[in-house]
CHARMM internal coordinates of N, CA and C (Angstrom, degrees):
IC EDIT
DIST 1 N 1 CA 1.4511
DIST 1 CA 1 C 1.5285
ANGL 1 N 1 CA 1 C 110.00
DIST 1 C 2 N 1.4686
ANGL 1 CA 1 C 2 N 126.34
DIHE 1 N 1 CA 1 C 2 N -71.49
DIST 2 N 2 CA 1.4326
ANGL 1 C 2 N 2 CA 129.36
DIHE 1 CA 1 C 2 N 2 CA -159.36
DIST 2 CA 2 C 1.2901
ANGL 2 N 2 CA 2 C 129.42
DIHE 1 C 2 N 2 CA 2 C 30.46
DIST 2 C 3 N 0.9580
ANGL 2 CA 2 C 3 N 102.46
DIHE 2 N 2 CA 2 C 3 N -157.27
DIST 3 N 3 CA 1.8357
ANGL 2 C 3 N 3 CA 106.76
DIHE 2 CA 2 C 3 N 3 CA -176.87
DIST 3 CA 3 C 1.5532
ANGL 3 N 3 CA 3 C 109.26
DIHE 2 C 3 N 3 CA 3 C -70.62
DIST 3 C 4 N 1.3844
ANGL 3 CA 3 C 4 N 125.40
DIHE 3 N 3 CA 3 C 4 N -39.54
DIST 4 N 4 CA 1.6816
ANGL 3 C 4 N 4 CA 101.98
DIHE 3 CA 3 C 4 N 4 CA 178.89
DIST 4 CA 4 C 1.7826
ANGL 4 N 4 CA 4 C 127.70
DIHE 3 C 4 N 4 CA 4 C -58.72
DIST 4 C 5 N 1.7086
ANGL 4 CA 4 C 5 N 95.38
DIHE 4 N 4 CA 4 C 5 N -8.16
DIST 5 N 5 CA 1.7818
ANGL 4 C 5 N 5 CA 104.77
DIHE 4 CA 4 C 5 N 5 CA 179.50
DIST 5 CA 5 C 1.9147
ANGL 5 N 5 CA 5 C 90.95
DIHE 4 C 5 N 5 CA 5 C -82.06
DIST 5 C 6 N 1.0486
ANGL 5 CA 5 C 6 N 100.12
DIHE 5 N 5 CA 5 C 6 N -53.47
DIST 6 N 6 CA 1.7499
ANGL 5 C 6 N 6 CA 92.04
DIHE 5 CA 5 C 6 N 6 CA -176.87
DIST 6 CA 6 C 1.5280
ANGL 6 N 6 CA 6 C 146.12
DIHE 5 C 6 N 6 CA 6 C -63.86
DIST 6 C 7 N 2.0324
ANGL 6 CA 6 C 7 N 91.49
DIHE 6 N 6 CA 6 C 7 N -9.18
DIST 7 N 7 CA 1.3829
ANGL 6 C 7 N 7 CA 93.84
DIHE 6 CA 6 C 7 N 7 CA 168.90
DIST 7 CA 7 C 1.5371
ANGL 7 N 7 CA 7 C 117.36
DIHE 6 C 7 N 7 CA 7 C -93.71
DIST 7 C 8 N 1.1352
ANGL 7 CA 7 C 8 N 132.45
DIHE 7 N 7 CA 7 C 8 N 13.28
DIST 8 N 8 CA 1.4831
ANGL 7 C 8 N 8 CA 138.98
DIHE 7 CA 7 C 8 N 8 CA 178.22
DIST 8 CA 8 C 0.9741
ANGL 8 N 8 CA 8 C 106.86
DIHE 7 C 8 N 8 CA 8 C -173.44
DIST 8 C 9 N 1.3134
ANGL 8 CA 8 C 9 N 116.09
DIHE 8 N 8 CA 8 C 9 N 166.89
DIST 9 N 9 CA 1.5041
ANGL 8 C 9 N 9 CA 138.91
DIHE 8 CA 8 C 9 N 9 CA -177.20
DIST 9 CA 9 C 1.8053
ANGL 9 N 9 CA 9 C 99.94
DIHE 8 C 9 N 9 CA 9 C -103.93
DIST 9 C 10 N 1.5500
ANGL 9 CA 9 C 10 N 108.35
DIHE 9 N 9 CA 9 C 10 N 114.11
DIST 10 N 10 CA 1.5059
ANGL 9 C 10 N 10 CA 107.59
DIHE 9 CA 9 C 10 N 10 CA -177.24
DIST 10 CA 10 C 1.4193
ANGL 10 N 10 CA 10 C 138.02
DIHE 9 C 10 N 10 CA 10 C -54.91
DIST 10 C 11 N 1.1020
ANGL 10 CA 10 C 11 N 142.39
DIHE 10 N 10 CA 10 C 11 N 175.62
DIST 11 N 11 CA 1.9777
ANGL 10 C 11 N 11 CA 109.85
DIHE 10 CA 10 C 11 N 11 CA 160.02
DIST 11 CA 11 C 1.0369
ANGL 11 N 11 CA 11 C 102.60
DIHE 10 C 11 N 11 CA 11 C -93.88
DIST 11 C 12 N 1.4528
ANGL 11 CA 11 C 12 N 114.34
DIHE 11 N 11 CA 11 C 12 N 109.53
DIST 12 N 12 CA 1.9793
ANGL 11 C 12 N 12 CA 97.35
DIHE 11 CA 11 C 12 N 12 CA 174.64
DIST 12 CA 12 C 1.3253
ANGL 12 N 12 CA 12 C 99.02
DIHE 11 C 12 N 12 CA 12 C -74.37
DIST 12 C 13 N 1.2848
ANGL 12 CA 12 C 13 N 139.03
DIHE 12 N 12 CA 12 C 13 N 3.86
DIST 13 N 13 CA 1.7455
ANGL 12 C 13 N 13 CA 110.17
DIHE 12 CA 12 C 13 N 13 CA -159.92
DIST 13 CA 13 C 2.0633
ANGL 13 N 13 CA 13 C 91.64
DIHE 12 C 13 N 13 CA 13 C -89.13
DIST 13 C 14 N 1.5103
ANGL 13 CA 13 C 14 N 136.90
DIHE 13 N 13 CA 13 C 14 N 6.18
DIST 14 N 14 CA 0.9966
ANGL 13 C 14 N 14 CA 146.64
DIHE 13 CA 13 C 14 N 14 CA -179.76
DIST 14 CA 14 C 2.0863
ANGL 14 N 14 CA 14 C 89.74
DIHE 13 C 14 N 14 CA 14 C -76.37
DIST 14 C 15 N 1.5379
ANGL 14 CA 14 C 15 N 113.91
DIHE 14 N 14 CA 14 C 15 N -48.12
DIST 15 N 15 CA 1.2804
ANGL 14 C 15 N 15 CA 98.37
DIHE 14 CA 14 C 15 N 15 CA -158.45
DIST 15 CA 15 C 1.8239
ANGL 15 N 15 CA 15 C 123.24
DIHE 14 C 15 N 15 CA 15 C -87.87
DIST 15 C 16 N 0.4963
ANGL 15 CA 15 C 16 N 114.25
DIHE 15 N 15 CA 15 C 16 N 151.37
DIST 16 N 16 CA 1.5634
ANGL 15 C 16 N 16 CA 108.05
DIHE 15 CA 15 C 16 N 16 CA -167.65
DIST 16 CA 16 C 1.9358
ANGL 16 N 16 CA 16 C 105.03
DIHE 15 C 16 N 16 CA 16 C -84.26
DIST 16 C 17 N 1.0743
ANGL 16 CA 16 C 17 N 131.42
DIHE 16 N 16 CA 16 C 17 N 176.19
DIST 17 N 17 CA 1.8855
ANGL 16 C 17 N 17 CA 138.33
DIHE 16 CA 16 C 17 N 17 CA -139.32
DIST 17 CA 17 C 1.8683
ANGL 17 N 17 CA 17 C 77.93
DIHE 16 C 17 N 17 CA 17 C -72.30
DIST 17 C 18 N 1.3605
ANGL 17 CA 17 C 18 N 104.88
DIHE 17 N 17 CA 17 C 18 N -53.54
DIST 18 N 18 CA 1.5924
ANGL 17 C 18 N 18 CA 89.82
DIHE 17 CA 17 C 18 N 18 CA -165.01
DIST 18 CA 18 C 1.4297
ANGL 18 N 18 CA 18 C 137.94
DIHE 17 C 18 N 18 CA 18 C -40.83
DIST 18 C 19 N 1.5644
ANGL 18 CA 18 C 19 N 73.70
DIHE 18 N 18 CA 18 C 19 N -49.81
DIST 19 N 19 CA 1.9470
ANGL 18 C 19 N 19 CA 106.44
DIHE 18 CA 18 C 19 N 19 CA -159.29
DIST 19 CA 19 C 1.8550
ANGL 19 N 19 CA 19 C 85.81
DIHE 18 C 19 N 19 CA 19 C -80.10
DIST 19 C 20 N 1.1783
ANGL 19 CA 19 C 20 N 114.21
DIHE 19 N 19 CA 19 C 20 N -29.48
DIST 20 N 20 CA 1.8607
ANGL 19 C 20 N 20 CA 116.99
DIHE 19 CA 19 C 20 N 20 CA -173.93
DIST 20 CA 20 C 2.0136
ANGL 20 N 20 CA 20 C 88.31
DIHE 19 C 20 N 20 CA 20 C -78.85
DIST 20 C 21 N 0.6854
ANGL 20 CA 20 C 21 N 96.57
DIHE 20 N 20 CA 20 C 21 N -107.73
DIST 21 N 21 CA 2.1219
ANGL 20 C 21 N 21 CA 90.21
DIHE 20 CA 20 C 21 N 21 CA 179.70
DIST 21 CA 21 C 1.4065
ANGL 21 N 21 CA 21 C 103.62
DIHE 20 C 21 N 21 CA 21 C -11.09
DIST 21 C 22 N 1.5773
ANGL 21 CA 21 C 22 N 142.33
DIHE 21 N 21 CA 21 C 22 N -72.69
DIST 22 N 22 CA 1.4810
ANGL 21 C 22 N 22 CA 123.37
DIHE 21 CA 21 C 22 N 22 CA -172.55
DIST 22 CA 22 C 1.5244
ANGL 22 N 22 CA 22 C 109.72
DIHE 21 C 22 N 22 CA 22 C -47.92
DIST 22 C 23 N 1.4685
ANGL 22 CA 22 C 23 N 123.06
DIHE 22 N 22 CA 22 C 23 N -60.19
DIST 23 N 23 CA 1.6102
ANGL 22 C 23 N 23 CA 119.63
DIHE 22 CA 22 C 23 N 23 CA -165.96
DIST 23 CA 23 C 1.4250
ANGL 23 N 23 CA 23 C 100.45
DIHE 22 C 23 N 23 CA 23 C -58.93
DIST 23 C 24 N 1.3396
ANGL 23 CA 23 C 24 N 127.64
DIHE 23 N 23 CA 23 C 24 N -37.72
DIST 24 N 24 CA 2.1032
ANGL 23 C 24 N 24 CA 124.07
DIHE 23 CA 23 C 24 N 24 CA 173.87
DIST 24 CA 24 C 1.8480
ANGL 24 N 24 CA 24 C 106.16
DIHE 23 C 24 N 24 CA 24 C -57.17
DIST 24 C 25 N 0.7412
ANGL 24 CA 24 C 25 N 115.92
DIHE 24 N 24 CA 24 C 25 N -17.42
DIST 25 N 25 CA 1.5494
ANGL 24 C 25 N 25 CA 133.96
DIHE 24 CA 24 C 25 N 25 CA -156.44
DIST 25 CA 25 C 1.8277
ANGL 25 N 25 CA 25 C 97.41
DIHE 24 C 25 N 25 CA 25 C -93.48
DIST 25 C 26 N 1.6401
ANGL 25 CA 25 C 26 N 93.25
DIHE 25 N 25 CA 25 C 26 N -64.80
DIST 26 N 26 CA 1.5882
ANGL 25 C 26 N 26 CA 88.10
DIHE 25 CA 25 C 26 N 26 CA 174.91
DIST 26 CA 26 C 1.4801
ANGL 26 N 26 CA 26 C 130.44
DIHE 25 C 26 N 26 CA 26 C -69.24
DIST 26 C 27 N 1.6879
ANGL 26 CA 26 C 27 N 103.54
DIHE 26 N 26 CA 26 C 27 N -42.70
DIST 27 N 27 CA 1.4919
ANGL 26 C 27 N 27 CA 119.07
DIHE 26 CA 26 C 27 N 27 CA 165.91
DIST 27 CA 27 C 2.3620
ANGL 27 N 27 CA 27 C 112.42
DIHE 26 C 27 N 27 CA 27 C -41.53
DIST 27 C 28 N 1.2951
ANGL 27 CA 27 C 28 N 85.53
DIHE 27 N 27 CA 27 C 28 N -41.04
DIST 28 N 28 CA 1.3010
ANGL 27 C 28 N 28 CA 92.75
DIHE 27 CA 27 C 28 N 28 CA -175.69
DIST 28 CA 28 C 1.7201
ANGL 28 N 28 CA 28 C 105.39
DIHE 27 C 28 N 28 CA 28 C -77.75
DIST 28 C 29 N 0.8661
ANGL 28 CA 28 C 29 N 132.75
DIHE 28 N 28 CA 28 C 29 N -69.16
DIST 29 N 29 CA 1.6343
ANGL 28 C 29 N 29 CA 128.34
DIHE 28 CA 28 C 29 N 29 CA 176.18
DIST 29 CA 29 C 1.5623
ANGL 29 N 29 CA 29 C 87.75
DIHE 28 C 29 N 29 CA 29 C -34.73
DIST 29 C 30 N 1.6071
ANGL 29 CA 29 C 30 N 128.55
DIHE 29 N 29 CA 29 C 30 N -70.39
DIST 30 N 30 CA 1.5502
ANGL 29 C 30 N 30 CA 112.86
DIHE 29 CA 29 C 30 N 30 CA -153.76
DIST 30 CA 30 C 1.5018
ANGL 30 N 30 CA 30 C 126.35
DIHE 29 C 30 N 30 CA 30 C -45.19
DIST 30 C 31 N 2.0568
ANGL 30 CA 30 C 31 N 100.49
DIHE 30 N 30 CA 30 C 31 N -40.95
DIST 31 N 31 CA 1.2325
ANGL 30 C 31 N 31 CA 120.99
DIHE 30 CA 30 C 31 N 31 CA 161.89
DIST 31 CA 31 C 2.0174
ANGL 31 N 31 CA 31 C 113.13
DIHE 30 C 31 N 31 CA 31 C -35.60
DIST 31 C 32 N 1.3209
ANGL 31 CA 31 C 32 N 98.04
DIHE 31 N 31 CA 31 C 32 N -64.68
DIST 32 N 32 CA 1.6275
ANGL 31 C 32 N 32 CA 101.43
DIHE 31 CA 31 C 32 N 32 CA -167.97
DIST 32 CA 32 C 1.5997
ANGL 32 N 32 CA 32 C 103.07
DIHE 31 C 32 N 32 CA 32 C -64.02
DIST 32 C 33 N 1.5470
ANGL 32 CA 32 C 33 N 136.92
DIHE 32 N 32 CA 32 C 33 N -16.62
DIST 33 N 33 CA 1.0851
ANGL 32 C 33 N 33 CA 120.03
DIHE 32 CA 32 C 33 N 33 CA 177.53
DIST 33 CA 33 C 1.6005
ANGL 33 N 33 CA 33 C 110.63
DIHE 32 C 33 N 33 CA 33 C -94.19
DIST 33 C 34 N 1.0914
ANGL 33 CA 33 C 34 N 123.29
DIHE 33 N 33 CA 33 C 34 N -33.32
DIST 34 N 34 CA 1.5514
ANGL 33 C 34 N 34 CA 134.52
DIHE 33 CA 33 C 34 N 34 CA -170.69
DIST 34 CA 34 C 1.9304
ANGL 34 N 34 CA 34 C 90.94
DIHE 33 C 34 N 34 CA 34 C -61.55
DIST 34 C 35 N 1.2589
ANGL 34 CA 34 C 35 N 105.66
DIHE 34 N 34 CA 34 C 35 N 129.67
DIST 35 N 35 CA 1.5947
ANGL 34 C 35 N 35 CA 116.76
DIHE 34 CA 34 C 35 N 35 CA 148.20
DIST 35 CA 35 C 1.3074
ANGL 35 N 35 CA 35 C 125.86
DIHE 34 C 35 N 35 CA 35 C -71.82
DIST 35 C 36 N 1.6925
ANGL 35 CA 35 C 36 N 97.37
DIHE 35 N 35 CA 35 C 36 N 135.99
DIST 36 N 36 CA 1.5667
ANGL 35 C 36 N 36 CA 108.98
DIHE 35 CA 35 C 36 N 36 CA -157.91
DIST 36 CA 36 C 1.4682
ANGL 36 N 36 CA 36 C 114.13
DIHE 35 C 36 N 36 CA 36 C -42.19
DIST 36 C 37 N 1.1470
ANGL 36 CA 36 C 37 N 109.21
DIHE 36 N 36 CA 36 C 37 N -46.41
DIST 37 N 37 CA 1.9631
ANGL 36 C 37 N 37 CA 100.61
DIHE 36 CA 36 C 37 N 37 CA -180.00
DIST 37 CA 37 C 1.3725
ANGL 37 N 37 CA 37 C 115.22
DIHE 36 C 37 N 37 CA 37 C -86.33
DIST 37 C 38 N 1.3368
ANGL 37 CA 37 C 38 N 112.95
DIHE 37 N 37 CA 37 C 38 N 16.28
DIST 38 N 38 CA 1.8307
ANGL 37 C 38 N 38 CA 115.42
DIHE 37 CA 37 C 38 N 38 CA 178.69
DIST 38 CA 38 C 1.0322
ANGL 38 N 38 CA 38 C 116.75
DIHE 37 C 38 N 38 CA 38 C -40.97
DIST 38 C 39 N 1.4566
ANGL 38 CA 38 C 39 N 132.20
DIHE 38 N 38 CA 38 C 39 N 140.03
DIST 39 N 39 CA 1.6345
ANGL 38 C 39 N 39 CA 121.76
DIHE 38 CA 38 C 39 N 39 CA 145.39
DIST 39 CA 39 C 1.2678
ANGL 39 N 39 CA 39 C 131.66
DIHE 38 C 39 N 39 CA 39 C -42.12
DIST 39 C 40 N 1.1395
ANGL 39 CA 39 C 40 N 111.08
DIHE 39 N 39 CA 39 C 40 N 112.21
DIST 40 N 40 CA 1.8836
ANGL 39 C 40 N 40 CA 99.90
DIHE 39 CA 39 C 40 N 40 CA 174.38
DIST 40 CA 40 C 1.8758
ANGL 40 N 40 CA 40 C 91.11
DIHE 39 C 40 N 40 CA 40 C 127.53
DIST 40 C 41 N 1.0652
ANGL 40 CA 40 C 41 N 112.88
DIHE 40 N 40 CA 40 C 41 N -34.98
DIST 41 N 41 CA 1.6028
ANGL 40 C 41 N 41 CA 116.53
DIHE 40 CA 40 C 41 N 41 CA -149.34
DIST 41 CA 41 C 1.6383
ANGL 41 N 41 CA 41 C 107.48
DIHE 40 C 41 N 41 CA 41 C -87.76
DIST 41 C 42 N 1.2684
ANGL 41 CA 41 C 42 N 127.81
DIHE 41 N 41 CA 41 C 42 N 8.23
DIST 42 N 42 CA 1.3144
ANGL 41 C 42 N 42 CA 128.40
DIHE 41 CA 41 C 42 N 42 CA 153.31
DIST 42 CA 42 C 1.6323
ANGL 42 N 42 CA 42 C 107.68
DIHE 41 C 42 N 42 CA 42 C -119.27
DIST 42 C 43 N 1.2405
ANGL 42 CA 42 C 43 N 135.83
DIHE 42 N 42 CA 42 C 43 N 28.76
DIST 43 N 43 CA 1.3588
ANGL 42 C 43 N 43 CA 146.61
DIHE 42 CA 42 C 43 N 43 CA 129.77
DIST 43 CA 43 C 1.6665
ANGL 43 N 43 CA 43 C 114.45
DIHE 42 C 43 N 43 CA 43 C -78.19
DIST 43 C 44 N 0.8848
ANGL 43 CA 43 C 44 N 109.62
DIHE 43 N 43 CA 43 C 44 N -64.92
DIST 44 N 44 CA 1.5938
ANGL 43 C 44 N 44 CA 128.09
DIHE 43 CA 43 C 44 N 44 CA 164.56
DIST 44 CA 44 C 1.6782
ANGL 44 N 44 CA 44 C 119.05
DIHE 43 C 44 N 44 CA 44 C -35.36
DIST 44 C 45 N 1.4122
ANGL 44 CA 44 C 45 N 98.84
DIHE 44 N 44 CA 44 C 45 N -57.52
DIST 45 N 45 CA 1.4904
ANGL 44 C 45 N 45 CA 105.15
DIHE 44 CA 44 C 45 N 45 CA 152.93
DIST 45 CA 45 C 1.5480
ANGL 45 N 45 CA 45 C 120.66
DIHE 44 C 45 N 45 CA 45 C -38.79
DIST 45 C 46 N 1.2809
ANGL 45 CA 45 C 46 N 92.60
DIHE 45 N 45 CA 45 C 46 N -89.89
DIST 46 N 46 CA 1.5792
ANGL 45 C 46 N 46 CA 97.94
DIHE 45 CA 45 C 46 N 46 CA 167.68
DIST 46 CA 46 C 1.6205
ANGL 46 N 46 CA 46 C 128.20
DIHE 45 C 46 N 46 CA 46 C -5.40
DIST 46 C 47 N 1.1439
ANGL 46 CA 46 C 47 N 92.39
DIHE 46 N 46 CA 46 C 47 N -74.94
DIST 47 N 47 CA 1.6959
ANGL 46 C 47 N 47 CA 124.63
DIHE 46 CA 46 C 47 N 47 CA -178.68
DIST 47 CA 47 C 1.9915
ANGL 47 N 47 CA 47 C 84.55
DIHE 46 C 47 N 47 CA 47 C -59.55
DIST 47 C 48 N 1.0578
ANGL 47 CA 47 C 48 N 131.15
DIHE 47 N 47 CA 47 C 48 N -92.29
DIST 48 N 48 CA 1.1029
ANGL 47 C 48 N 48 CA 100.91
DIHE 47 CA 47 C 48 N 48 CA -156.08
DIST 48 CA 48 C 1.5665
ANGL 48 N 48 CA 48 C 112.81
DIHE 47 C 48 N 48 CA 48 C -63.48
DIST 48 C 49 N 1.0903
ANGL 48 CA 48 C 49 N 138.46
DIHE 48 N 48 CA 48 C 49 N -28.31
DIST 49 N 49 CA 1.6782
ANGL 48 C 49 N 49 CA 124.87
DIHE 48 CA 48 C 49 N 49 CA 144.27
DIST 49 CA 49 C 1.4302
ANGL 49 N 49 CA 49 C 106.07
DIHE 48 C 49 N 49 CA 49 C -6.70
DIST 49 C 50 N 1.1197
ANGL 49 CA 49 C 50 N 116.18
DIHE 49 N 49 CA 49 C 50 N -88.66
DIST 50 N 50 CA 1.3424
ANGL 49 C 50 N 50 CA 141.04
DIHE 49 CA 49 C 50 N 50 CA -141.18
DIST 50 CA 50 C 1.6965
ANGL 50 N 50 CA 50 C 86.35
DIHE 49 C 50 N 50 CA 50 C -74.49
DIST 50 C 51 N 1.7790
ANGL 50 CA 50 C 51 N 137.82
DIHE 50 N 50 CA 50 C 51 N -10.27
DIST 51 N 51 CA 1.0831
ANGL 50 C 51 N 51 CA 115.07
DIHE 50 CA 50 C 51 N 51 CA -177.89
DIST 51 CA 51 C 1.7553
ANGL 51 N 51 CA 51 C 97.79
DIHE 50 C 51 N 51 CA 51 C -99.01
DIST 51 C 52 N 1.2766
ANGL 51 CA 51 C 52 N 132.35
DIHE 51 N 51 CA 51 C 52 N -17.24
DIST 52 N 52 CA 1.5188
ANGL 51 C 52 N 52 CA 153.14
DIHE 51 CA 51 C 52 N 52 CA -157.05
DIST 52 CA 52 C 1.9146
ANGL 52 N 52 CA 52 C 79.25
DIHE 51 C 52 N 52 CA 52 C -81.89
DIST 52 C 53 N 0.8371
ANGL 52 CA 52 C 53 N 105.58
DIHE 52 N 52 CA 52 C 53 N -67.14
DIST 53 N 53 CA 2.1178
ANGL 52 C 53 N 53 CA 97.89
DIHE 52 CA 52 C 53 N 53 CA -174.84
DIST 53 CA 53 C 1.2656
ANGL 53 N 53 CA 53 C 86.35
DIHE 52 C 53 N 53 CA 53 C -59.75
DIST 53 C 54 N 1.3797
ANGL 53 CA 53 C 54 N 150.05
DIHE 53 N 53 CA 53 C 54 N -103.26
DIST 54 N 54 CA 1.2769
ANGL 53 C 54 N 54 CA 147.46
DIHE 53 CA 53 C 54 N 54 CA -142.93
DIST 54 CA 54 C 1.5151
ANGL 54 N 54 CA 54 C 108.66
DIHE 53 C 54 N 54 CA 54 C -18.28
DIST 54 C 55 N 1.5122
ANGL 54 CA 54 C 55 N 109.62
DIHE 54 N 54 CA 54 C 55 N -50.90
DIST 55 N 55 CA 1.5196
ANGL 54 C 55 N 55 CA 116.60
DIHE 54 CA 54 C 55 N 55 CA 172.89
DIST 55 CA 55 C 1.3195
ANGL 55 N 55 CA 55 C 108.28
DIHE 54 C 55 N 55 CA 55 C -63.54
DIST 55 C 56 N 1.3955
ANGL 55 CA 55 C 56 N 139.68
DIHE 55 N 55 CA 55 C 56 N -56.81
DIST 56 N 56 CA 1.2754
ANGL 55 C 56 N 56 CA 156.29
DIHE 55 CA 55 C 56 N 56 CA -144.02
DIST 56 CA 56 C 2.1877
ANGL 56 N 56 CA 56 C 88.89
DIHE 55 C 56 N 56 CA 56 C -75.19
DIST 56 C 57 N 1.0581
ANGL 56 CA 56 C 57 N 106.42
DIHE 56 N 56 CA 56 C 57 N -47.77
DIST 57 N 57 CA 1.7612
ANGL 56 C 57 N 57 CA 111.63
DIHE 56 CA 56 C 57 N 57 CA -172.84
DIST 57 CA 57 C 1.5017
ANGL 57 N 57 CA 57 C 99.05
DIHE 56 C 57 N 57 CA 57 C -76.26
DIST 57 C 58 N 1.4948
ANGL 57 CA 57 C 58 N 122.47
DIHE 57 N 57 CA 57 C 58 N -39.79
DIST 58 N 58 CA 1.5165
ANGL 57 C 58 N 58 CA 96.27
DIHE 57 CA 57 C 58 N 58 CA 170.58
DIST 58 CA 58 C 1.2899
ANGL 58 N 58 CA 58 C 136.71
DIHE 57 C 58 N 58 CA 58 C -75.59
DIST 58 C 59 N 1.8295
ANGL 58 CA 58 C 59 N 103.79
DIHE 58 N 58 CA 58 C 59 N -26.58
DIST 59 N 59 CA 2.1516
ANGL 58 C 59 N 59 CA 120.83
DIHE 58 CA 58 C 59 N 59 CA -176.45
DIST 59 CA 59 C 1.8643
ANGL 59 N 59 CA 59 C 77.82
DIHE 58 C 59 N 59 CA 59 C -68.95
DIST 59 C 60 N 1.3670
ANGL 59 CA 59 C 60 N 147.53
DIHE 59 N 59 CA 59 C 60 N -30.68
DIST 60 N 60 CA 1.2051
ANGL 59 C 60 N 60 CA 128.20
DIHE 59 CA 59 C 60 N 60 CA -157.22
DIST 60 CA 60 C 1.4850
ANGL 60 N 60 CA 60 C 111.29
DIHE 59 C 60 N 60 CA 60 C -84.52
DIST 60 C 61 N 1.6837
ANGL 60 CA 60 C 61 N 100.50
DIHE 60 N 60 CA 60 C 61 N -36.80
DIST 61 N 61 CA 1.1850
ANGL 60 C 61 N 61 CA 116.44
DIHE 60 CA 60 C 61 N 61 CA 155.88
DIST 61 CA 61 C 1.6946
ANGL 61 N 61 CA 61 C 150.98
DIHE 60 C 61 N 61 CA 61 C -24.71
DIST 61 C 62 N 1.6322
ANGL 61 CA 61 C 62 N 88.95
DIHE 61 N 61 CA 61 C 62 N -57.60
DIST 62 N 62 CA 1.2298
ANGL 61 C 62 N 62 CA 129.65
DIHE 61 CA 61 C 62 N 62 CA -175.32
DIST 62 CA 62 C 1.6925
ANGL 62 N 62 CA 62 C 108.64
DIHE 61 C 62 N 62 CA 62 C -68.44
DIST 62 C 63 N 1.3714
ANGL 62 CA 62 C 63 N 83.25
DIHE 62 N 62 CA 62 C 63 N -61.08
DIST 63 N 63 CA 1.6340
ANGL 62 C 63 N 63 CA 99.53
DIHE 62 CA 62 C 63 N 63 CA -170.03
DIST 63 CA 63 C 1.4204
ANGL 63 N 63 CA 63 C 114.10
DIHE 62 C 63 N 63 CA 63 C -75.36
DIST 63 C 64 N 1.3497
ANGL 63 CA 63 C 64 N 117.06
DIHE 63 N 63 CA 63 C 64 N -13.64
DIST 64 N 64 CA 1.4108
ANGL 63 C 64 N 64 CA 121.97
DIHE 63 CA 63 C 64 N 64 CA 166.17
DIST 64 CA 64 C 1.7120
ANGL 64 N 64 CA 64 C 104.19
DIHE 63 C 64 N 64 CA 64 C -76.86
DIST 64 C 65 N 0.5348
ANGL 64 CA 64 C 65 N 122.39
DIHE 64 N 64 CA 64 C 65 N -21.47
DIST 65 N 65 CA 1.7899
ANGL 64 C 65 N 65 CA 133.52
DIHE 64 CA 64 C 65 N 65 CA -174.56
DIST 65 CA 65 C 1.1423
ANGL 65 N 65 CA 65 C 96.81
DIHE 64 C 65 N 65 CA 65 C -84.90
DIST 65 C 66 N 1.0494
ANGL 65 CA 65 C 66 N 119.68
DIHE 65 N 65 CA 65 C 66 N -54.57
DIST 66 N 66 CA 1.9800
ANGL 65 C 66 N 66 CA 127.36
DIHE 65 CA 65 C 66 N 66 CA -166.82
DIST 66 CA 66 C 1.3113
ANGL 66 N 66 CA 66 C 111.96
DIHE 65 C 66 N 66 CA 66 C -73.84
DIST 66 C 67 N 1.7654
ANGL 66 CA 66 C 67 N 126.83
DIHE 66 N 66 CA 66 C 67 N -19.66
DIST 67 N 67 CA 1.1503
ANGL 66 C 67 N 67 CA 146.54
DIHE 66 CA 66 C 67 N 67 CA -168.11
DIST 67 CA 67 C 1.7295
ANGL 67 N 67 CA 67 C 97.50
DIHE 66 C 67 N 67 CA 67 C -106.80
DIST 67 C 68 N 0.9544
ANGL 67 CA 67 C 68 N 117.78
DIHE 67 N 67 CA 67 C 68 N -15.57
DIST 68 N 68 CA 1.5208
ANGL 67 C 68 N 68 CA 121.40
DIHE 67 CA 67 C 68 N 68 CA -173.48
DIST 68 CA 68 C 1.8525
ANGL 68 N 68 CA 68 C 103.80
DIHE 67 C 68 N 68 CA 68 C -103.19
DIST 68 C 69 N 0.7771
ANGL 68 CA 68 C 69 N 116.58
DIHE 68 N 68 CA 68 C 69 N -18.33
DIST 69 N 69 CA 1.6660
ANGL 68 C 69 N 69 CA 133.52
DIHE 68 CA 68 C 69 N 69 CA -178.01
DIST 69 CA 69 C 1.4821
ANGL 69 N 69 CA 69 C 107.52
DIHE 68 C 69 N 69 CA 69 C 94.91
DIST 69 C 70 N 1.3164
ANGL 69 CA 69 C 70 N 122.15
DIHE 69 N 69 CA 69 C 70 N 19.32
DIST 70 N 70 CA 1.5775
ANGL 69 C 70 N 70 CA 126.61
DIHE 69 CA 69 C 70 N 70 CA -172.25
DIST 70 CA 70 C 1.2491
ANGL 70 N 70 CA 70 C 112.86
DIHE 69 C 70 N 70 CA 70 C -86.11
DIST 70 C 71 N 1.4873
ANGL 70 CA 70 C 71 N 124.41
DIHE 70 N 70 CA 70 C 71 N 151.77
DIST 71 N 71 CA 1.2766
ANGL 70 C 71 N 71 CA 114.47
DIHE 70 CA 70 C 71 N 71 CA 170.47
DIST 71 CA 71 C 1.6262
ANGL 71 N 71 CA 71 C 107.07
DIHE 70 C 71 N 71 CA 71 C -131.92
END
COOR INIT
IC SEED 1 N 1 CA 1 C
IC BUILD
């Protein structure tokens, strides 16, 4: 993680389902070790915020496609 996760919020929509689930994965372990008022840890927040919609716009995505007969 370090400081380049805490100075911005990344674009996940650049990473594809994998590489988007591993970086939520790490962000999330960093979350559970960092103490609640840590430095860094309401950037971090953010960022995984901001990765929870990334998921949320594609399953909405998806399932609109899948509901439409599209594949």
């Amino acid at each position: 993680m370090g400081q380049a996760m805490t100075d911005h919020t990344p674009d996940f929509t650049q990473l594809d389902d994998s590489a988007l689930i591993s970086r939520r994965a790490e962000m999330r372990a960093e979350l559970e070790r960092l103490p609640p008022h840590s430095a860094g840890r309401d950037a971090l927040s953010r960022a995984y915020d901001a990765s929870t919609e990334e998921i949320d716009d594609r399953a909405r995505k998806a399932w609109t496609h899948a509901s439409q007969g599209e594949r």
